[in-house]
C-alpha positions in Angstrom: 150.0 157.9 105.0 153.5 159.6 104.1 152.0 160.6 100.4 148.8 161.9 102.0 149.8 164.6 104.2 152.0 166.6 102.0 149.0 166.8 99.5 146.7 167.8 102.7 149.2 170.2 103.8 149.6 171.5 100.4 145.7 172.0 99.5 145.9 173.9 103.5 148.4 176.5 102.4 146.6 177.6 99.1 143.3 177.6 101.3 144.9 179.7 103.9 146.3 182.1 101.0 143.8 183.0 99.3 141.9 183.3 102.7 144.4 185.4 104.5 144.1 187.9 101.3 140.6 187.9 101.6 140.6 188.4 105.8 143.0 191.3 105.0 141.3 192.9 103.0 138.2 192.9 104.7 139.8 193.7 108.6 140.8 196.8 109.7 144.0 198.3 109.9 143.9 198.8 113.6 142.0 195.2 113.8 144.8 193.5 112.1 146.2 192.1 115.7 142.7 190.6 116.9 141.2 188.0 116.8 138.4 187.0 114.4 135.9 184.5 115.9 135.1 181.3 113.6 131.7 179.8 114.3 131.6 176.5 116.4 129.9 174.2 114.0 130.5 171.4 116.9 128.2 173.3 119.4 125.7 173.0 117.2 122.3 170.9 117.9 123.7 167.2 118.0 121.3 164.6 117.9 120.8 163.1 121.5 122.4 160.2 122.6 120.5 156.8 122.2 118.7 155.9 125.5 119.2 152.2 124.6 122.5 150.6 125.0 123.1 147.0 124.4 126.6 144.8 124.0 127.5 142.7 121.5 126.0 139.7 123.0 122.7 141.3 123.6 122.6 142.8 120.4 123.4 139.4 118.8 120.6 137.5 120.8 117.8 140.3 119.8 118.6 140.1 115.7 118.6 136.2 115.7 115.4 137.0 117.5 114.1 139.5 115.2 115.6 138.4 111.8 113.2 137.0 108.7 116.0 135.3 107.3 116.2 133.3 110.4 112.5 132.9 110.7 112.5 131.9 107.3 115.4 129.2 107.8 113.7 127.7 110.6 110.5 127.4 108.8 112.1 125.5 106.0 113.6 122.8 109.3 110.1 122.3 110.2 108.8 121.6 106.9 111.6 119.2 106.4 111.0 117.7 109.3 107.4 117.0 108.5 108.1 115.8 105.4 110.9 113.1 106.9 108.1 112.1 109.5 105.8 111.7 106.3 108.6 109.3 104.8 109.0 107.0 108.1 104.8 107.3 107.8 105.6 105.1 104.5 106.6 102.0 106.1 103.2 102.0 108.6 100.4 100.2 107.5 97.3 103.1 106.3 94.1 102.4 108.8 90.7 103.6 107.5 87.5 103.1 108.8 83.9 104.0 107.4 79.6 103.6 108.6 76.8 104.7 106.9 73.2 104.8 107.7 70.2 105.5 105.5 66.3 105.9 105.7 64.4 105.6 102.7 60.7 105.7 100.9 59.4 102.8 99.6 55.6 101.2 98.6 55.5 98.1 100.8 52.7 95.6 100.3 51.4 93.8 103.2 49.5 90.9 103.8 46.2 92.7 105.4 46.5 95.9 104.4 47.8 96.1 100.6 50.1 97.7 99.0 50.8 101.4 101.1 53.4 103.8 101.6 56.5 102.7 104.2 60.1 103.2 105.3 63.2 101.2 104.8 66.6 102.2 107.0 69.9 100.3 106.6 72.9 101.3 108.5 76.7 99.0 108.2 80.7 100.1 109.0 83.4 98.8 108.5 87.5 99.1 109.0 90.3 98.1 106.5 94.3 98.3 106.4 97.0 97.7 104.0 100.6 97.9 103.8 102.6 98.2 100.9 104.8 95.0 101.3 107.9 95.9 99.0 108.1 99.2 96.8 111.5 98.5 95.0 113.3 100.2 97.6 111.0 103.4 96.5 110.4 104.5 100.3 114.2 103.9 101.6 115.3 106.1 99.1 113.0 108.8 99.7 113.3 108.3 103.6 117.1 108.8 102.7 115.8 111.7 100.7 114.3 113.5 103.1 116.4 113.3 106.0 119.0 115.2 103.8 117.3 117.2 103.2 116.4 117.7 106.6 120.2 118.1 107.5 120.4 120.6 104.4 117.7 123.2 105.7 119.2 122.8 109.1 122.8 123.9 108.0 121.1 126.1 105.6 119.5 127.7 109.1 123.2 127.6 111.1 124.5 129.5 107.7 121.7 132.1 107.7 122.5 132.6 111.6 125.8 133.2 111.2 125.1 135.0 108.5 122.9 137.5 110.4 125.7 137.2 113.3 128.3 138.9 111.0 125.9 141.6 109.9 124.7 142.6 113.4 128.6 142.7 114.5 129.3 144.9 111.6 126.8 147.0 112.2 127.0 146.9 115.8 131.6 147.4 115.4 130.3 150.5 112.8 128.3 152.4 116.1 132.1 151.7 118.2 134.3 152.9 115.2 132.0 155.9 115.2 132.1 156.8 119.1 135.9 156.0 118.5 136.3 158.7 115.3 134.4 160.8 117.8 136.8 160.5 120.3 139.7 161.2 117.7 137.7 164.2 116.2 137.0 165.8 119.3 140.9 165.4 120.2 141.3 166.9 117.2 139.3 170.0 118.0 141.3 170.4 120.9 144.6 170.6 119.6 143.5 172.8 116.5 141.9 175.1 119.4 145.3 175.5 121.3 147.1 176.1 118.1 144.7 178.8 117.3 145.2 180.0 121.1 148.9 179.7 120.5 148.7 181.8 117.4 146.9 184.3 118.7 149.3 185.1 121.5 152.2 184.6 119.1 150.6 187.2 117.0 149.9 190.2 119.7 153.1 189.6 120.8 154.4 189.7 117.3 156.5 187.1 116.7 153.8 185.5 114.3 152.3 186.7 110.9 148.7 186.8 110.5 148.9 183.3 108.3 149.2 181.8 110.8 146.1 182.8 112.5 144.8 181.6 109.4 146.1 178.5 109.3 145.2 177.8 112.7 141.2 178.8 111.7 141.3 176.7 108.6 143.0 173.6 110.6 140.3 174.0 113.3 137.5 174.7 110.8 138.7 171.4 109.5 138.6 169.3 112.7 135.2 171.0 113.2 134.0 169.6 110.2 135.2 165.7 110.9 133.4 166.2 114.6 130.1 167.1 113.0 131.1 163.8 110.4 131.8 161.6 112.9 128.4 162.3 114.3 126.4 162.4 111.8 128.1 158.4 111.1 127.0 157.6 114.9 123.4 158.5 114.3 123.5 156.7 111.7 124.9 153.9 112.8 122.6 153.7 116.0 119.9 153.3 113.6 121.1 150.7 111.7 121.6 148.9 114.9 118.4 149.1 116.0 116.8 147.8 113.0 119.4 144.6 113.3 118.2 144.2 116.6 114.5 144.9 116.2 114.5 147.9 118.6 112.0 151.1 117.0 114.7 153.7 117.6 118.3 153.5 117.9 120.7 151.2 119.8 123.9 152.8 121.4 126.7 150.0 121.3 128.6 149.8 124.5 131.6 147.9 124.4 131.9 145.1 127.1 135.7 145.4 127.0 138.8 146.6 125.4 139.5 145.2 121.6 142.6 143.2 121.6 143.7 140.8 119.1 143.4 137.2 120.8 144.8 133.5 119.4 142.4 131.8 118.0 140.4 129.0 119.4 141.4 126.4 116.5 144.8 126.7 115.0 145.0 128.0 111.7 146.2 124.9 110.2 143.0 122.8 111.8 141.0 125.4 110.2 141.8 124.1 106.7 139.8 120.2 107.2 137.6 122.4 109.7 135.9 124.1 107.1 135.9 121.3 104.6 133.9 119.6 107.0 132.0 121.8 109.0 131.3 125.0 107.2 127.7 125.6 106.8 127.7 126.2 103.0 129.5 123.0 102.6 127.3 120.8 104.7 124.0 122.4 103.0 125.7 121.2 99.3 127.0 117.9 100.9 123.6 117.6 102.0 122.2 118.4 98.4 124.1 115.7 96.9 122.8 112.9 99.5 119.1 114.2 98.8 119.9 114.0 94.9 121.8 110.9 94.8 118.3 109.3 96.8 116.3 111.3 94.5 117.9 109.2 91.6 117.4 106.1 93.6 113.3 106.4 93.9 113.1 107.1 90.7 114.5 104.3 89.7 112.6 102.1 92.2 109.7 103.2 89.5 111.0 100.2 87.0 110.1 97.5 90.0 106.9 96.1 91.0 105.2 97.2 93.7 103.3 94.4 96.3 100.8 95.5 98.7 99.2 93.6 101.9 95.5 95.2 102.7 92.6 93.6 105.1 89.2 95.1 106.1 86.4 93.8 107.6 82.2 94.9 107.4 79.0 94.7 109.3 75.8 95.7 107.1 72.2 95.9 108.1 68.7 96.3 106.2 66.3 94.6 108.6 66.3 96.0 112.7 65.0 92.8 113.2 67.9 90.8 112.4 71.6 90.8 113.3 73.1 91.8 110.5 75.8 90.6 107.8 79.7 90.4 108.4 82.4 89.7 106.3 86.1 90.4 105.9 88.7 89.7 103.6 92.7 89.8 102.9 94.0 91.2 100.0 97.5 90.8 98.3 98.1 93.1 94.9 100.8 92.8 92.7 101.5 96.0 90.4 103.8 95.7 87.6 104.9 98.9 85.8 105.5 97.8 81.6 104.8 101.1 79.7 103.8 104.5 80.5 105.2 106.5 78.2 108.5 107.0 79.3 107.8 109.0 82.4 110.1 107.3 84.2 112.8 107.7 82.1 112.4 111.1 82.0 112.2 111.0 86.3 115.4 109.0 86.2 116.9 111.5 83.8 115.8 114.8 85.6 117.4 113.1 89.3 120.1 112.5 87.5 120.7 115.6 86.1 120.3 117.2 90.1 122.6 114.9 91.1 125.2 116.0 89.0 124.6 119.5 89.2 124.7 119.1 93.3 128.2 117.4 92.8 129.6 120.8 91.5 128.0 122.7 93.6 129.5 121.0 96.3 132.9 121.2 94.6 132.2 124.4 94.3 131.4 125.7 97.4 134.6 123.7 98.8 136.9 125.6 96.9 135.2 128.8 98.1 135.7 128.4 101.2 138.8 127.1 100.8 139.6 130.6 99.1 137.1 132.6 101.6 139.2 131.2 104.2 142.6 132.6 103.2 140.9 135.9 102.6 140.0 135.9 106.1 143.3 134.7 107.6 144.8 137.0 105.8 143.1 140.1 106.6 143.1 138.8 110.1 146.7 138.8 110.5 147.3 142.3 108.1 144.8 143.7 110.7 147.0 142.1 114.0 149.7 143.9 112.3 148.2 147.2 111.6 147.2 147.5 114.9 150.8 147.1 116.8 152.5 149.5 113.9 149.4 152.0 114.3 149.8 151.7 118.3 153.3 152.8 117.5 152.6 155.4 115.2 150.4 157.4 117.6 152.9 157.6 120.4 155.5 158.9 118.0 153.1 161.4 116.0 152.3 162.3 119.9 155.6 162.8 120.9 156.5 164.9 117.4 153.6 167.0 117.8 154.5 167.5 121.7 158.1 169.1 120.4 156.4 170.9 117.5 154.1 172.5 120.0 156.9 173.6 122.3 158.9 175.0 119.5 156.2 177.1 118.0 155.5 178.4 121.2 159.3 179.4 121.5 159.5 180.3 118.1 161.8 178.3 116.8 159.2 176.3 114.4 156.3 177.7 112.5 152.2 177.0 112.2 152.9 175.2 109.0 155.5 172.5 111.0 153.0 172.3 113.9 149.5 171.5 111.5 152.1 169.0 109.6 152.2 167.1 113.4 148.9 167.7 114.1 147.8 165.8 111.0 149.7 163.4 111.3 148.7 162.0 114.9 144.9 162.6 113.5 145.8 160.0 110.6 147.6 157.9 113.0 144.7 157.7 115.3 142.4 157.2 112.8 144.5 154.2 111.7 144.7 153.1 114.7 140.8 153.1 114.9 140.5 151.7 111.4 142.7 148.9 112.3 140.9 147.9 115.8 137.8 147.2 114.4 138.9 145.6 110.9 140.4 143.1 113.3 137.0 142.6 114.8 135.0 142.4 110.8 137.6 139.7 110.2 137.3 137.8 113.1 133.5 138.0 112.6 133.6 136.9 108.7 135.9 134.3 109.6 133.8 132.7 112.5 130.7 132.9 110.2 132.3 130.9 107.6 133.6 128.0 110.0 130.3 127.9 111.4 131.4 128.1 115.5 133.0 131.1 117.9 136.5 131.3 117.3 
């Protein structure tokens, strides 16, 4: 902050040069002691104020609601879920049952009356069962299969919640920084307007040159121009939020209480086997690899026979005169796979070939959020820091500009010495702002990565 201000302040007094030349040379002489109105950029039309306010919890509850990714994610748990009640189906016996009934043309010849032109209807049903006995362990593994995979689309869903959590609070912690930088900018105003006012006075009374009239303009003109910023970043904002949140216009965010740091839930040492364990991301891979590992298991069950139990039973008619014929029958089968090409082989290969691809994926995503997570602590407690030094910084760039003001306005100090103070508490509350709500992204990010409120 130290490096930035002397470069601001210099940039200032080469502005307010060259525009104190120009001002001069376009005033009157027997103006020179007036004042020259600057237009009020900030009175400008400003876009209204959202009608619709929500909190953070509301908002949260209305984009889970609205989201496609979430949507999306809980499709893929139903599918997954049909397909695991498919796999348990495997194990039941498979239940048919069938009739038919036809009425035909046929020369008939009869005893009196020759051979002539007759009918002949038939009608039967019948109902049959089987069971596949033993399958080489084919339908354990890809019941195993499928219930990881099951347990994979459901912490792929929790991940894609979170996921969509974190976004709506940024978006949702962008529409607060901007009411905030509002707040500062129209603070900002104010001062520059009593410096100006200050100036002025100095000026008829002539103790002060016309620079600093100047000064004063070009510091207000300034503060003018991050009030209409900060403003423009709200609307912008709102809009955002209300597409997060599924709302047609934009959302004001309304804070449901002050932004302190707080501990966390879980220490920061528990968080380590924490998110080892319970990230999302890391039980959507370890899911992976149990859904592979099966996936190489059925496909080896391909190399064993297969034995299946079937029964079904009958009842055909040709004559209505007569009761019928029934029969039924039990049925064992024996399949032996010798040859096919090797199909299987290559089935065995490509699960293989998953499985070991899902093993380093799962590595993988360990050690990132191994690494995501000291990120995270890390900006978490830079941010907790920030905030108590920036807290401090504002009450002593307060307290300077407090004394500046009261020596310019004795004359002891000058306009440049004052706009040095002034910019400084503007960069200190801006900080201050900065650091509030990057303690709020990093509490966020970090929460969506363990999976739980922290």
């Amino acid at each position: 902050m130290t490096d930035r201000i002397p470069r601001a302040i210099g940039l200032r007094a080469a502005a307010s040069l060259f525009a104190g030349v120009s001002a001069l040379a376009l005033v009157p002489a027997g103006a020179a002691g007036q004042a020259v109105p600057a237009p009020d950029t900030t009175r400008a039309a400003a876009p209204a104020q959202p009608a619709t306010r929500m909190t953070l919890d509301e908002a949260v509850r209305r984009s889970l609601e609205a989201s496609p990714a979430v949507a999306q994610g809980s499709g893929a748990v139903r599918t997954a879920a049909a397909t695991e009640r498919s796999a348990k189906g495997a194990f039941l016996p498979t239940l048919s049952a069938n009739a038919s009934s036809s009425l035909s043309a046929a020369q008939q010849l009869g005893s009196q009356t020759g051979l002539g032109d007759g009918f002949a209807d038939s009608y039967g049903a019948g109902i049959s069962a089987s069971v596949p006995v033993y399958t080489g362990g084919r339908r354990t593994a890809e019941l195993r299969q499928a219930r990881a995979e099951t347990s994979a689309a459901e912490a792929t869903l929790d991940a894609q919640r979170f996921a969509v959590v974190l976004a709506t609070k940024r978006v949702f912690f962008e529409a607060l920084r901007a009411d905030d930088l509002i707040r500062v900018a129209e603070s900002q105003v104010k001062r520059a307007e009593e410096a100006q006012e200050a100036a002025e006075l100095r000026l008829r009374v002539g103790s002060a040159t016309r620079s600093d009239v100047l000064r004063a303009r070009l510091e207000l003109n300034d503060a003018r121009q991050a009030l209409a910023q900060a403003r423009s970043d709200r609307e912008v904002a709102g809009f955002a939020l209300g597409r997060a949140t599924g709302a047609p216009g934009p959302v004001a965010a309304e804070a449901s209480g002050p932004l302190r740091p707080t501990p966390l839930a879980v220490p920061a040492d528990s968080l380590v086997s924490l998110v080892r364990t319970a990230a999302p991301s890391v039980r959507a891979e370890a899911a992976g690899v149990t859904a592979a590992e099966a996936g190489t298991a059925a496909a080896r069950a391909q190399y064993r026979p297969t034995i299946t139990l079937g029964t079904g039973a009958d009842w055909a008619n040709q004559d209505p005169a007569l009761d019928g014929r029934a029969n039924w029958d039990l049925r064992l089968g024996v399949s032996i796979p010798i040859f096919d090409g090797y199909q299987r082989e290559a089935n065995v290969e490509r699960a293989r070939v998953q499985a070991d691809v899902a093993r380093v994926q799962l590595a993988d995503a360990e050690r990132a959020a191994r690494a995501e997570l000291e990120r995270t602590l890390s900006a978490l407690r830079l941010a907790e820091q920030r905030i108590g030094l920036a807290e401090e910084a504002v009450q002593v760039a307060e307290e300077d500009l407090r004394v500046q003001d009261q020596r310019y306005r004795m004359g002891s100090s000058t306009m440049l010495e004052r706009m040095t103070s002034q910019a400084a508490l503007t960069q200190a509350e801006n900080d201050l702002v900065a650091a509030r709500y990057d303690y709020q992204l990093a509490r966020a990010e970090l929460e969506a990565l363990v999976g739980r409120e922290l």
